[in-house]
C-alpha angles and dihedrals in degrees: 000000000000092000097052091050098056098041090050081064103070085030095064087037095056085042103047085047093052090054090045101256130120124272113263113257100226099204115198116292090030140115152158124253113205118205115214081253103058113264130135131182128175118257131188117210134224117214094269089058089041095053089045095056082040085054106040107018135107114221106225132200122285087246128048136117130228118224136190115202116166088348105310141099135253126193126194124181116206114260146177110260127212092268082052093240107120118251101242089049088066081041085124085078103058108008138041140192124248136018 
């Protein structure tokens, strides 16, 4: 679930940016919960939700997109290629911004 959720997050950014809105500001105990069909929506978690994603959750990179593809999800981490430039930073090659 943690992975989901953190994911989620660059997921809903790069979405609320292709349809022209500001990114969402993701504050401490919260997260994003991803339907398999495609809905998010934005969550805030008790302590009971917050010891649950510290017990069984995965910490992810501070980079990574989310992508859906034939109705999955994908999920890349930023990472140092072979020339040692990172790869998101080469991302206007492959990605762009908006709709």
């Amino acid at each position: 679930m943690a992975l989901l959720a953190c994911a989620a997050v660059l997921s809903l950014t790069a979405s609320a940016a292709a349809q022209g809105l500001e990114p969402w500001d993701i504050k401490d105990r919260m997260g994003i919960v991803i339907t398999p069909d495609g809905k998010a929506k934005l969550v805030q978690m008790n302590d009971a939700g917050h010891a649950m994603m510290m017990k069984n959750g995965k910490a992810m990179g501070s980079r990574m997109i989310i992508y859906r593809s034939g109705g999955k999800f994908y999920l890349i981490e930023d990472r140092k290629m072979k020339d040692g430039t990172m790869m998101f930073d080469r991302g206007g090659d492959w990605m762009r911004s908006g709709g």
